[in-house]
Every structure is written in C-alpha cells, then in structure tokens.
VEXDREN-2710 file (C-alpha; in Angstrom, 1 decimal):
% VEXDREN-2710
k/r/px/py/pz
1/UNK/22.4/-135.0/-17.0
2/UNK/20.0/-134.0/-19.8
3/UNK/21.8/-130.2/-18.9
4/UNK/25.5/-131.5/-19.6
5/UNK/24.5/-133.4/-23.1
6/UNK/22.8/-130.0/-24.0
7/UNK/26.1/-128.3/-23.1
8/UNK/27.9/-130.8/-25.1
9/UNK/26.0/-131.1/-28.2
10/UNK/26.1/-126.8/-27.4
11/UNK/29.9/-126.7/-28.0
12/UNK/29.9/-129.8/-30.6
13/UNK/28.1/-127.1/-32.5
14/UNK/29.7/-124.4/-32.0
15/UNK/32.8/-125.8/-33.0
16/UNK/31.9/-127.2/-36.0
17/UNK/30.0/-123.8/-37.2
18/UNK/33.1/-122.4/-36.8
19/UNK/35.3/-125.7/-38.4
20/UNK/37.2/-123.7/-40.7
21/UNK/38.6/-121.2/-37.7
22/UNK/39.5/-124.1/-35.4
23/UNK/41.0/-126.2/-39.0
24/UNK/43.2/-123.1/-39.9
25/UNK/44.4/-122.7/-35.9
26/UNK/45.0/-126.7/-35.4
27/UNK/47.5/-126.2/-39.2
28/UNK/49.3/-123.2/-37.7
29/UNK/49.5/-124.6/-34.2
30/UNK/51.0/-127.9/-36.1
31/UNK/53.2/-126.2/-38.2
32/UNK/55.1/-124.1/-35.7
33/UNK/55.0/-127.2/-33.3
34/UNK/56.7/-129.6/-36.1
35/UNK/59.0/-126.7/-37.0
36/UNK/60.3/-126.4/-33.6
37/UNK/60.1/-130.3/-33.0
38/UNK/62.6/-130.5/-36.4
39/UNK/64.5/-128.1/-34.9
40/UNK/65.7/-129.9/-31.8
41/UNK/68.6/-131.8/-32.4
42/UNK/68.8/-135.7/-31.7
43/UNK/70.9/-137.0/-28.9
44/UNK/72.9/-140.4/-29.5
45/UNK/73.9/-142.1/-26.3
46/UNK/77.1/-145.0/-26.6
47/UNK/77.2/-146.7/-23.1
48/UNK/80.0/-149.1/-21.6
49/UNK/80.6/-151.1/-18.6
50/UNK/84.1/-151.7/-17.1
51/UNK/85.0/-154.6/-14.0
52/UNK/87.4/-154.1/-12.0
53/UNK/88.7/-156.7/-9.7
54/UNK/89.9/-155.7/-6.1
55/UNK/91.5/-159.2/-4.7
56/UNK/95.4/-160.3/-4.3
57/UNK/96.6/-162.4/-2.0
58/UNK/100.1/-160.7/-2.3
59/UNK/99.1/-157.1/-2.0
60/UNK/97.1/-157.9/0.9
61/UNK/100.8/-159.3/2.7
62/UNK/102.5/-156.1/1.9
63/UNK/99.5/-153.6/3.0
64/UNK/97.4/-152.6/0.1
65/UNK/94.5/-154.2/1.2
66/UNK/91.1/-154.1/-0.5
67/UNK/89.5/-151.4/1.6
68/UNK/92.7/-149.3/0.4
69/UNK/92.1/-150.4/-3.4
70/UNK/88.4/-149.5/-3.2
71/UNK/89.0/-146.4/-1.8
72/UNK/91.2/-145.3/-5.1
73/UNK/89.0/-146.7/-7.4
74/UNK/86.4/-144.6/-5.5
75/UNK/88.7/-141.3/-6.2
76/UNK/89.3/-142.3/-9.6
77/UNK/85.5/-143.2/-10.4
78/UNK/84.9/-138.9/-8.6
79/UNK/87.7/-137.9/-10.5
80/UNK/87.1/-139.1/-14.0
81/UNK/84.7/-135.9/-14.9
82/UNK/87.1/-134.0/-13.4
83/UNK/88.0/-130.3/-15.8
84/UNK/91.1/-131.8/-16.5
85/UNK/89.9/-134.9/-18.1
86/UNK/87.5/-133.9/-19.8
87/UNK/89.8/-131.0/-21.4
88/UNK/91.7/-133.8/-22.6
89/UNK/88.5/-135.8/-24.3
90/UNK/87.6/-132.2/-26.1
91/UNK/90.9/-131.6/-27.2
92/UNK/91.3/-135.3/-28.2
93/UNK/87.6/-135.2/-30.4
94/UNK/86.2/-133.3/-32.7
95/UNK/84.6/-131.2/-29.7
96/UNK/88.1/-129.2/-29.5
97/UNK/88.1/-128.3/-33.5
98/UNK/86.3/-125.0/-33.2
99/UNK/87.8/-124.5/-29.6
100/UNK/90.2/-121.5/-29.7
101/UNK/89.9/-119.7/-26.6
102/UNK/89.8/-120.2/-22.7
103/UNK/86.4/-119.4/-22.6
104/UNK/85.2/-121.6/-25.3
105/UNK/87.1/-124.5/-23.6
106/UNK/85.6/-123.6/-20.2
107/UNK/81.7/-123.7/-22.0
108/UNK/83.0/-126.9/-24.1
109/UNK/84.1/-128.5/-20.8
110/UNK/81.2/-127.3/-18.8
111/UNK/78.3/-128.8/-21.7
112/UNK/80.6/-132.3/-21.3
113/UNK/80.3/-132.7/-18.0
114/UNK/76.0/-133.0/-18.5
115/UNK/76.8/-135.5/-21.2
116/UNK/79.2/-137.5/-19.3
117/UNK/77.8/-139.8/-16.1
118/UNK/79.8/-142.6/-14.6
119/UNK/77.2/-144.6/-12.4
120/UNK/79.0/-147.2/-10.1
121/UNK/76.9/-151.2/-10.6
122/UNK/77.5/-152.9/-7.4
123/UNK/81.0/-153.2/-5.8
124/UNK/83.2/-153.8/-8.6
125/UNK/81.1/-152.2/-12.1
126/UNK/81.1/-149.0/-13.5
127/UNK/78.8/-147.8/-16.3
128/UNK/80.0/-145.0/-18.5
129/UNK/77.2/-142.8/-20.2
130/UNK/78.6/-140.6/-23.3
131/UNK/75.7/-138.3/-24.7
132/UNK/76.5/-136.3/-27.9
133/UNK/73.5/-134.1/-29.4
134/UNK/75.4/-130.8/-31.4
135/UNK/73.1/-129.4/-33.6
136/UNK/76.0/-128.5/-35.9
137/UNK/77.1/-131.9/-36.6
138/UNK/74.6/-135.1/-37.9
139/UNK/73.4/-137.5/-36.6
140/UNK/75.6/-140.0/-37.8
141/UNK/78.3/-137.7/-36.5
142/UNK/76.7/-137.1/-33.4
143/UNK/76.1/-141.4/-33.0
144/UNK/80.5/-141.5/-33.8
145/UNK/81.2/-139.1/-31.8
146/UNK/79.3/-140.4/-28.8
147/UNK/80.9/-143.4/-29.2
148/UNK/84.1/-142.2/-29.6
149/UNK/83.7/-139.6/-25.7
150/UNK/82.7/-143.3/-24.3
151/UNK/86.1/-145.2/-25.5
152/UNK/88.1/-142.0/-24.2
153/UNK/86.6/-142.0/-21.1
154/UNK/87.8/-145.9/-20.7
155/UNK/90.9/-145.1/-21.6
156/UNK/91.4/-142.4/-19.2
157/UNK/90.0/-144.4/-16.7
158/UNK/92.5/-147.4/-17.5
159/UNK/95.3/-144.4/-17.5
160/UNK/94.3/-142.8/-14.3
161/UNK/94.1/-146.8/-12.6
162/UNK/97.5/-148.4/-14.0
163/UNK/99.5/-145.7/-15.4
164/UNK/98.2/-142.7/-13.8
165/UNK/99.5/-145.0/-10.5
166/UNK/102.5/-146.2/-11.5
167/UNK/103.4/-142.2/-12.6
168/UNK/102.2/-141.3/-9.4
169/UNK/104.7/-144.1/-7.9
170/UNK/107.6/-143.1/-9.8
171/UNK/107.1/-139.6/-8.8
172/UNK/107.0/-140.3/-5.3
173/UNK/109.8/-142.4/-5.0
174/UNK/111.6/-139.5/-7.3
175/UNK/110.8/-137.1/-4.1
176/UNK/111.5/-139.8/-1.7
177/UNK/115.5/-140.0/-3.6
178/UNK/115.2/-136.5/-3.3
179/UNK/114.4/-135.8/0.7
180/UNK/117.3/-139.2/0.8
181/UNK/120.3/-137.2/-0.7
182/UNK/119.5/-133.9/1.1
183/UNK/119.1/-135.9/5.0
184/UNK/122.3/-137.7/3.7
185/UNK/124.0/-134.6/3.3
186/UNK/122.3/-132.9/6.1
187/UNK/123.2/-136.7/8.2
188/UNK/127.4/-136.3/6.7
189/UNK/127.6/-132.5/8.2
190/UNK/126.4/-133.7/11.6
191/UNK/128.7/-136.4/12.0
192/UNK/131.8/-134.7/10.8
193/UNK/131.1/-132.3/13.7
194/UNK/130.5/-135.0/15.8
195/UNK/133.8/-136.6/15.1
196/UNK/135.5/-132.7/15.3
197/UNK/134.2/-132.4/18.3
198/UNK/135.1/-136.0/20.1
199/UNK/138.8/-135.5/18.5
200/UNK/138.9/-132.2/20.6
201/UNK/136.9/-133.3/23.7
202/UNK/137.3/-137.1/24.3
203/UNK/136.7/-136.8/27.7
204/UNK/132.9/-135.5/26.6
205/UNK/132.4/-138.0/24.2
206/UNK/128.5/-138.9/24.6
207/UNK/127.6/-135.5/26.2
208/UNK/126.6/-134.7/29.4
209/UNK/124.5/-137.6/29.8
210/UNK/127.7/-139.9/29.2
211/UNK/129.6/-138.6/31.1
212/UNK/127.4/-138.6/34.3
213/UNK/127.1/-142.2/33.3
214/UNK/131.0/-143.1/33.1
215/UNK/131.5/-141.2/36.2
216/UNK/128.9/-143.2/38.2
217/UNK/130.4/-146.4/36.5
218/UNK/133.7/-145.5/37.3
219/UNK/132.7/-144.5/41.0
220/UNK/131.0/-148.1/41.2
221/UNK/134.1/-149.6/39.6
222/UNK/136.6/-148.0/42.4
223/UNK/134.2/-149.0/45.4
224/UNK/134.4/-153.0/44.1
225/UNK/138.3/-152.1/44.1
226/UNK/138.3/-150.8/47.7
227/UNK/136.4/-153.8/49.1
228/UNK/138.4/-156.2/47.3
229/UNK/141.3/-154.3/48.4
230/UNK/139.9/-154.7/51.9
231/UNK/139.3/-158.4/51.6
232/UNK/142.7/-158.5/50.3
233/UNK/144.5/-156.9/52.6
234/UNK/142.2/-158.7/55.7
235/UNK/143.7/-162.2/54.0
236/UNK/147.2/-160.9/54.1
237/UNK/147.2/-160.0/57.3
238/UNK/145.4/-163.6/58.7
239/UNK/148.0/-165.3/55.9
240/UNK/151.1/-163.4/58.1
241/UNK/149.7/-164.5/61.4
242/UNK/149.5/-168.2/60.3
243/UNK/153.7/-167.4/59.2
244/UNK/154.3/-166.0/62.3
245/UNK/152.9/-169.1/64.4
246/UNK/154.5/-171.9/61.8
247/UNK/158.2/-173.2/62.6
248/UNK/160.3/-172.9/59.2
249/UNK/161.6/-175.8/60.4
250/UNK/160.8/-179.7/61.1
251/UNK/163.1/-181.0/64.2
252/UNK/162.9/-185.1/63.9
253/UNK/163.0/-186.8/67.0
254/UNK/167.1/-187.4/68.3
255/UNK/168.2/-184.0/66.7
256/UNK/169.5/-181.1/68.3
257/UNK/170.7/-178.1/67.5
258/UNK/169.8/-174.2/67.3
259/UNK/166.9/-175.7/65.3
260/UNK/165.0/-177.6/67.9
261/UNK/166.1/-174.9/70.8
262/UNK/164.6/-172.7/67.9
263/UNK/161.1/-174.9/67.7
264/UNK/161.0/-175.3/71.4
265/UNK/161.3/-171.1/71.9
266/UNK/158.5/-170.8/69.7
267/UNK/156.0/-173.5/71.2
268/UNK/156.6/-171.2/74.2
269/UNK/155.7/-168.4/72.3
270/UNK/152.7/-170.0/71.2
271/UNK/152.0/-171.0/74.3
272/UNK/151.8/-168.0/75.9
273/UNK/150.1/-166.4/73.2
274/UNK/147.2/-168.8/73.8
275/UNK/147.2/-168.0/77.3
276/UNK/145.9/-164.4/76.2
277/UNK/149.2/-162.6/77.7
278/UNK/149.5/-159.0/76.1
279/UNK/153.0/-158.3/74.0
280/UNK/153.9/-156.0/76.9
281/UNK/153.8/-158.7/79.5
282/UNK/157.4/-159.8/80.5
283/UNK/157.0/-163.3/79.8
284/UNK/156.4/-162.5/76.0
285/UNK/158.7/-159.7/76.1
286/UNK/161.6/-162.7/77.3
287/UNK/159.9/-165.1/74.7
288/UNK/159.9/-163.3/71.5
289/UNK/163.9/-162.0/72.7
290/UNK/164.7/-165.4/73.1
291/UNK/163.2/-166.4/69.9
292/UNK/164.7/-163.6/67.7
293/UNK/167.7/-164.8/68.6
294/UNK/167.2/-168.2/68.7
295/UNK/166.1/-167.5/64.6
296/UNK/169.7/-165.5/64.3
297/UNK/171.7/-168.8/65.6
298/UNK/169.3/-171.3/63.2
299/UNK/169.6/-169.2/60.4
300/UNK/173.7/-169.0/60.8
301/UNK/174.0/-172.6/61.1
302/UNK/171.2/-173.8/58.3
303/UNK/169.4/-176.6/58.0
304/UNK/171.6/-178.8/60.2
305/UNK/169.5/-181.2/62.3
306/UNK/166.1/-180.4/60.8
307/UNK/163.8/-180.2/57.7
308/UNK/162.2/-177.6/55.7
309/UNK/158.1/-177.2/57.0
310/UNK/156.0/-177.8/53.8
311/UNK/153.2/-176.0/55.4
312/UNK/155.6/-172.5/56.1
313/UNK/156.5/-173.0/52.4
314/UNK/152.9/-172.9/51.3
315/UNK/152.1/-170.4/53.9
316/UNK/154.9/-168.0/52.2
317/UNK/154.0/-168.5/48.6
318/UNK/150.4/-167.5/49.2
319/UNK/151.5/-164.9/51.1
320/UNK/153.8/-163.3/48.0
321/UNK/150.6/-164.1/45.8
322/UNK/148.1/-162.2/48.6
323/UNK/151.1/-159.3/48.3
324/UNK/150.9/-159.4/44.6
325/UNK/146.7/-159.0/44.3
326/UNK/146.9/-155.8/47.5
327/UNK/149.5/-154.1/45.3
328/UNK/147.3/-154.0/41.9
329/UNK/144.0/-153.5/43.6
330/UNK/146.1/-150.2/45.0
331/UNK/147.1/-149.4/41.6
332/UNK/143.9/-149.8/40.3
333/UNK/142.4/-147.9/43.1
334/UNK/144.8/-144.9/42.6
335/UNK/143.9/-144.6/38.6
336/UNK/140.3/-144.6/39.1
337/UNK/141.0/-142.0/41.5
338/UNK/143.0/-140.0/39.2
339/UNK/140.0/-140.7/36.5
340/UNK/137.5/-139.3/38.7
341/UNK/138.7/-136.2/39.7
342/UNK/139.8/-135.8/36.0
343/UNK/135.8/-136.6/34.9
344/UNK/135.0/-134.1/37.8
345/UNK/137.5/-131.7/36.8
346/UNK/135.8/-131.6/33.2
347/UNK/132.7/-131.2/34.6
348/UNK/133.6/-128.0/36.5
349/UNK/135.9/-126.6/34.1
350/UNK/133.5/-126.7/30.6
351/UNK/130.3/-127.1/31.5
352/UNK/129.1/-125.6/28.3
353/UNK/131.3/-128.2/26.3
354/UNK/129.3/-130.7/27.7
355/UNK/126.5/-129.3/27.2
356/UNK/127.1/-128.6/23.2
357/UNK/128.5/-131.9/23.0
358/UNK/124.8/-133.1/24.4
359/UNK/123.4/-131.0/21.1
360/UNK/125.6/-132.1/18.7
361/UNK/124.8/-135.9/19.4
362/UNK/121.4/-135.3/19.5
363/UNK/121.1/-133.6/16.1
364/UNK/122.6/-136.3/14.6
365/UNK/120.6/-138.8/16.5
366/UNK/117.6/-136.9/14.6
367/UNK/119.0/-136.9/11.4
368/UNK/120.1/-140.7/11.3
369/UNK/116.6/-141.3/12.9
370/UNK/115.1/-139.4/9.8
371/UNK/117.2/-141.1/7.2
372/UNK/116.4/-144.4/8.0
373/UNK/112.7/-144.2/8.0
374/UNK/112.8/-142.3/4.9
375/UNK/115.2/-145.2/3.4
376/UNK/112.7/-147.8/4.9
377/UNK/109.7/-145.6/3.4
378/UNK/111.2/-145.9/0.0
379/UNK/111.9/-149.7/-0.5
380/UNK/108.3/-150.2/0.8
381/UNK/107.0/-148.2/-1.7
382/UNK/109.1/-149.7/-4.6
383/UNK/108.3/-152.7/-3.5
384/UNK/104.4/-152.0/-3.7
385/UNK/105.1/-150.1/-6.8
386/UNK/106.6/-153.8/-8.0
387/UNK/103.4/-155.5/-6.8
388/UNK/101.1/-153.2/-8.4
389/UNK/102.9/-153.2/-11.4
390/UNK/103.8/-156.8/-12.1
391/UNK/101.0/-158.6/-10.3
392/UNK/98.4/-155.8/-11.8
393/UNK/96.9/-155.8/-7.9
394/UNK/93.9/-154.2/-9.1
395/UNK/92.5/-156.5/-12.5
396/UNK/90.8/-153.8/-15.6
397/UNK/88.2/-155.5/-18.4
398/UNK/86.0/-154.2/-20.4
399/UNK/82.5/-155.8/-20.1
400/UNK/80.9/-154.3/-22.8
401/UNK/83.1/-151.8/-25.6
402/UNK/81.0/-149.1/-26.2
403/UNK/78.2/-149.3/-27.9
404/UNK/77.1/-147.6/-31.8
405/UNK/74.4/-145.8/-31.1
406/UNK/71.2/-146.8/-33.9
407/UNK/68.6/-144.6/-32.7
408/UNK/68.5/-141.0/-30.6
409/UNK/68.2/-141.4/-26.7
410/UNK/66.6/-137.7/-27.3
411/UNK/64.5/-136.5/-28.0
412/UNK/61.3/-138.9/-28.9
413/UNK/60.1/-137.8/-32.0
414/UNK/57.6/-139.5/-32.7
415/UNK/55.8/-139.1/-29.4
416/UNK/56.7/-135.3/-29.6
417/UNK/54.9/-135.0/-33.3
418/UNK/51.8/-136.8/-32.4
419/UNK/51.4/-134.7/-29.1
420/UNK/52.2/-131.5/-30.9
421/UNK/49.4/-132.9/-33.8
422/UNK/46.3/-133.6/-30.8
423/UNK/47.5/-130.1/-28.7
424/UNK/47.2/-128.5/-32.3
425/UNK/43.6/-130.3/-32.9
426/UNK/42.9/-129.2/-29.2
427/UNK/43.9/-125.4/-29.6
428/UNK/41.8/-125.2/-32.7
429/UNK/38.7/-126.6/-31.0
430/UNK/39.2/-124.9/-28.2
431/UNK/39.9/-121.4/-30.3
432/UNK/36.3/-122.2/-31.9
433/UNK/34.6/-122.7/-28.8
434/UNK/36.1/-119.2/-27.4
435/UNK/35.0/-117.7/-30.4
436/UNK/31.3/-118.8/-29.8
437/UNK/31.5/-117.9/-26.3
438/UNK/32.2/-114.1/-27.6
439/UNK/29.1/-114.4/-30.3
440/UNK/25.0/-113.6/-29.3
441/UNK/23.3/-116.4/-31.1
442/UNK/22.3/-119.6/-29.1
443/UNK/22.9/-123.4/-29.9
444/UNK/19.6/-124.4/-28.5
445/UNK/16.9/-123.5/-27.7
446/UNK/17.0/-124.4/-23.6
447/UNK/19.9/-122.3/-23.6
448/UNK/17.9/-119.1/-25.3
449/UNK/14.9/-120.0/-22.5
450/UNK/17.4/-120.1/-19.6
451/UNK/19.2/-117.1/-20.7
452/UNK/15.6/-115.0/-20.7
453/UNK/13.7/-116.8/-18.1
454/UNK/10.6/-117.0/-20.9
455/UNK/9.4/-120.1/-22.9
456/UNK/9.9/-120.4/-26.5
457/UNK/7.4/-121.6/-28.4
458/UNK/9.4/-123.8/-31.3
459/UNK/12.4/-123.3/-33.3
460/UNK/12.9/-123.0/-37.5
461/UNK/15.0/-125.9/-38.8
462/UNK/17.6/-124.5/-41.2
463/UNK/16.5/-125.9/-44.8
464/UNK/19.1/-126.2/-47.9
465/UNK/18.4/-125.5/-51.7
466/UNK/19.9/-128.0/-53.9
467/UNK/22.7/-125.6/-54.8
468/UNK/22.9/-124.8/-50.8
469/UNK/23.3/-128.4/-50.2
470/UNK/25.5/-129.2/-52.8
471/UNK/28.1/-125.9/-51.8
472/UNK/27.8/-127.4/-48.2
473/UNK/29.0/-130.6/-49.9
474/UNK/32.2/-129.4/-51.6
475/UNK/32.5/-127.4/-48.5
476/UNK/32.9/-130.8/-46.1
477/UNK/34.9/-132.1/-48.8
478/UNK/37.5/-129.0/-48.2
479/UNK/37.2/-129.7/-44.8
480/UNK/38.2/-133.6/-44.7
481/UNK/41.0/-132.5/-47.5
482/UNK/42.1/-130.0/-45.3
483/UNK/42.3/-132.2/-41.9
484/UNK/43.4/-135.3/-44.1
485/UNK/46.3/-133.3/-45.5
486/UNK/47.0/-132.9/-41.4
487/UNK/47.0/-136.3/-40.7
488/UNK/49.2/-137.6/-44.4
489/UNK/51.7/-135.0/-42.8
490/UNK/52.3/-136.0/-39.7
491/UNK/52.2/-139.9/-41.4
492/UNK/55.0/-138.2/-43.6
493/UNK/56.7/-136.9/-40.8
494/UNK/56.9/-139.9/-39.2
495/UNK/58.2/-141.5/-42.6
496/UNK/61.2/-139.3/-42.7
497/UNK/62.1/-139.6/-38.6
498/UNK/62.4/-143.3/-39.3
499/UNK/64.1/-143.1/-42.7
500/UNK/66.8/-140.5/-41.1
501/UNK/67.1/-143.8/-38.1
502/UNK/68.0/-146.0/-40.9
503/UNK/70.2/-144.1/-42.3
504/UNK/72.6/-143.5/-38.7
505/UNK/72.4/-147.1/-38.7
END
C-alpha cells in the first residue's frame, strides 16, 4: 500500500514538474478536438405517426378481408423507401437542387434511404423517421427540411394507399377491357365458323360426340316404336277374332229369315271352334261354307227380321282405330329407319367432318368459357374498386403531423466538448508522465534505493530565494490562467451550442 501512494505521489510529481508540457498538449489536444467537434454537422430529426384502420363490414362480404388489407399495407409500409420514392422526395425538396446527373441522384437516393426509417407500432401504427444533417445547408434549413422529407413521405404513403390503389384498379380493369374485346373477337370468329360449318353439315351438328348420341337416341326411339307396333298389332289381331265370333246381327225371338239361319250357322261355327276342331276338319270346312253363304243371302236381303249388334259395332270401330295406330307406328318405324342408316351413312362417308366439327365446337366452348370468367373477373373488381373507393375500406389519419425539430438528434455537443476537454486534460498528463518515464532523475528517494539496491542516507529539500519564490509565483499564476482560459472556453463553447439551439427554434 505504502508502495502504490509512493508511485502516486511519484507521477503526481512528475507531472506537475513537467505542468507546462502536459498544459500546452491538453490546449492542442482541445483545440483540434473542438475543431473537429465544430466541424460535424447537426442532424435535425421531424418524426410522425400515421393510423390506419383495417375493419369494414362490407369489404369483408365482397372478399377483401382484413388479412388481405394488412398484407398491402405491409407491401406499402416495405415499399415506401423504395428508389422510386424516394427519387420523387429528392426531386420534390431542396435535396434535388444541385442534382444533375444519374450518378448524383443514385448517391442522393442512396444517403436518403439511412435518413429515412418507417418503424411499424403495433398492428395498425406506423412511425416515420426523417433525418436531415447536410453540412452545406443550416441548421435551421436542415430542422425545415427534415420536416418537410417527413410530410412527403405521408403523402406518398397516403398516395401509394388510396390513389396509388385506385390507379392500380383502373389500370387493371383497363387490361381486363382489353383481354374482353380481343376474346370477344377471338369468341365472334369461332362461332361464325361454327354456324358455316352446321349450315354445310347439319347432320354433324354437335360433332362426333352428338351424333353418337342422336343415333343411340334414335335407335332407342325406333325399338319403343317396334314394341308398340308389336302390342299394336297383337290387339288387332285379338280385336279381329272377337269380329269374327260376334253376329252383326240381333235375331229377336219369332223372326226368321236369312238372319237367324245366318246366327244359328255361326253358333255352330262357334261351337265347333270350342270343341278344338282344326280349320281342316270337314265339319268346319261345311260350317264356315255354310256361313259364307249364309252372310251372302243376309247381306242381300238387309236388315229384315233382325237388329244391328251394338257390341259388333263397337268391336269394328276399335278395330279401324287399332288399324289407324299399326299404320303410323309403321310409318314411324320406316323414317327412323331411313334416319339411321342416313346417321350411319354420315358416319362412314366423312369421318373427318365429324371429327373437325368436334374441334370447331370445342374451340368455341373454350373461348365462351374464357369470356365469361374474364366478364365475371371484371365486375368483381369494379365492384371492389367501388367499395374501396367510396366506403375508403382501409381508414388513413394522421396521429401526429410532423414535428419541427428544436434541437439536433446528432450529434451531442455538449457531451462531445466536455469529453474532448477531459481526454485533452488526460493526454497532457499522460504526455508528462511519458516524458518523466524517459528522464534519469528520481521522485523519491525509495524509488532511487530500489533502483540501486543501497540505502540513502537523507535527501536535500529544494529551498527558494525570495526572487525564486516569487518567479514560482507568477509562474503558478500562468499556469491557472492558462488552464482557466481552458475551462472559460469550453464554458464559451457551450454558450454558443446553446445560443445556435435558440436560434433553430
């Protein structure tokens, strides 16, 4: 312990035998320091905050939902320091005045982008930082200016969020019109071949598809037709066996006549036919002879003696309607026939027709398909366009305008002179204690006895004249002028830093 106060009270000495070395070092050290200090140019910072509001109850309906909104706030938020904006805030401040060339505006747009910073607050606030520190303008120039970078960048950012999207609207419903009129021209060639085509080939109207179809449905068509026909033609024939076993005529008790000889032949008739007799057995061969003529002699004499059967009436009439259906079920029969083998015949004769007439409904299928997704893509975004626009789906405000700089964010002056004033009193010190370090004499004299390993006896105190002492004393009073003048500098220093504040404000 008793070691390390002899070491201090060592270089306490040694510094102060050498005061005027370490006072002229600490001046020149303070000098260049508060040259260079002066030298750096203040930076004035003008901040803002924006709010944006995300919610709407109708854009949510049509599909801009918040997640959608965020996301281009988010874009517009990266964007904002983007080379194109900020060309447009040098060329719209006094940055842009001495800007002439591509280069310049490349090095004007590259030192904006360090003094521009957009920090996002929570979901829905943005803070805008401005920082403007040219050493060729003042400070009160460099305060407006700062100011004036923060109020551009809102109103980029209000551009780039209301009109920069409505632009960007209009422009795509612009291409979307565009791509409309060339698929509707596209969409009115197709169909004009279309129609060319079907006027020339009605039979492969549809393609080859359509017509495998309308030959199947024709082929199921004619096979209902046949069994019809068949169920028509079974009728008839039950409907002219029931004729066949009905009397035409009613014989009423007491009456004679070829009419009742007629109606008794043909119970006998009947008769046998019940018996199961074949039509080549003799007894029906004598019975149906007998009642051919029998039918000759009634029908020669008429009516005489008998009535008209109601039941052979009705029998007859359904059998003329029965007649009637067989007859158009044939008809109908033979012209899906003939349509067939025509359907076939087309088939086999131009099977490339069909096939092209396959491709030409199919392109226009396409197109149509095409054209009215676009038309659909188009009213949904005008319609959005309409929402965005009139309802203002996403809400802009300005929190807080931005603000006048009063003081510079940059650098701290004050703090920068007084550390360049103690590193100045340090270097001096320190340059006196180096310099004592390089001498031969001793402080003490425990340093002279360690440095020779012998003992010394006593030391001479150093004894002033009264001229010695009183040089010494106009000497110290150099010395406290020269470090006072040090100190009433940096006070003055100070003065000035403050009084060029109060002026910018």
């Amino acid at each position: 312990m008793n070691q390390l106060l002899e070491e201090l009270r060592a270089g306490t000495w040694a510094i102060w035998n050498r005061r005027w070395l370490a006072l002229g070092v600490a001046w020149a050290t303070c000098l260049l320091g508060w040259l260079v200090v002066a030298l750096i140019p203040n930076s004035y910072e003008s901040e803002t905050r924006i709010f944006v509001q995300l919610d709407d109850v109708l854009a949510e309906q049509i599909g801009i939902g918040a997640a959608s909104r965020a996301r281009d706030i988010d874009r517009i938020r990266q964007t904002l320091v983007s080379s194109v904006n900020l060309e447009t805030v040098v060329r719209s401040t006094r940055i842009g005045d001495s800007v002439t060339t591509p280069t310049e505006m490349e090095a004007a747009i590259e030192g904006l982008t360090k003094d521009i910073e957009v920090v996002s607050q929570g979901d829905n606030i943005f803070e805008i930082t401005a920082t403007s520190g040219r050493s060729d303008l003042s400070d009160a120039e460099n305060a407006e200016l700062a100011q004036v970078i923060a109020q551009r960048m809102i109103d980029i950012f209000r551009e780039e969020n209301l009109g920069g999207a409505r632009g960007e609207m209009q422009d795509s419903i612009a291409f979307l019109n565009q791509q409309l009129a060339q698929r509707e021209a596209e969409l009115e060639v197709a169909e004009e071949r279309r129609l060319a085509f079907e006027a020339a080939n009605p039979e492969l109207i549809g393609g080859a598809q359509a017509i495998a179809n309308q030959l199947a449905a024709t082929r199921a068509e004619l096979r209902s037709v046949e069994s019809d026909l068949a169920a028509s033609q079974s009728a008839m024939a039950a409907l002219e066996g029931q004729i066949s076993n009905t009397p035409r005529f009613i014989v009423t008790p007491g009456s004679g006549g070829p009419q009742a000889s007629l109606a008794q032949a043909e119970a006998n008739l009947a008769a046998l036919e019940a018996r199961g007799l074949t039509d080549e057995h003799p007894d029906m061969v004598a019975a149906r002879r007998q009642v051919a003529t029998l039918r000759e002699q009634a029908q020669a004499a008429g009516p005489a003696g008998g009535a008209t059967n109601p039941a052979y009436a009705t029998l007859q009439s359904m059998l003329v309607e029965r007649q009637a259906n067989v007859q158009s079920l044939q008809s109908r029969a033979t012209a899906l026939r003939s349509e067939i083998a025509a359907i076939t015949a087309s088939q086999m004769r131009e099977p490339g027709a069909a096939a092209e007439a396959q491709r030409i409904r199919r392109d226009y299928d396409v197109l149509r398909e095409q054209y009215d997704q676009l038309l659909q893509d188009r009213e949904e975004l005008r319609l959005r366009g309409q929402v965005e626009s009139e309802r203002s789906a996403v809400q802009f405000e300005v929190v807080d305008p931005p603000t006048t700089p009063r003081k510079p964010a940059a650098p701290n002056r004050p703090l920068l002179l007084f550390g360049v004033l103690v590193v100045g009193m340090g270097a001096g010190g320190g340059a006196a204690y180096a310099m004592s370090k390089l001498g031969s004499t001793f402080a003490t004299a425990g340093q002279l006895e360690r440095s020779f390993g012998l003992p010394v006896i006593g030391t001479i105190s150093h004894t002033f004249t009264e001229a010695g002492r009183e040089l010494r004393t106009k000497r110290l009073k150099y010395f406290a002028a020269g470090v006072g003048g040090l100190g009433v500098l940096f006070v003055v220093l100070l003065g000035v830093e403050f009084v060029q504040r109060g002026m910018v404000a």
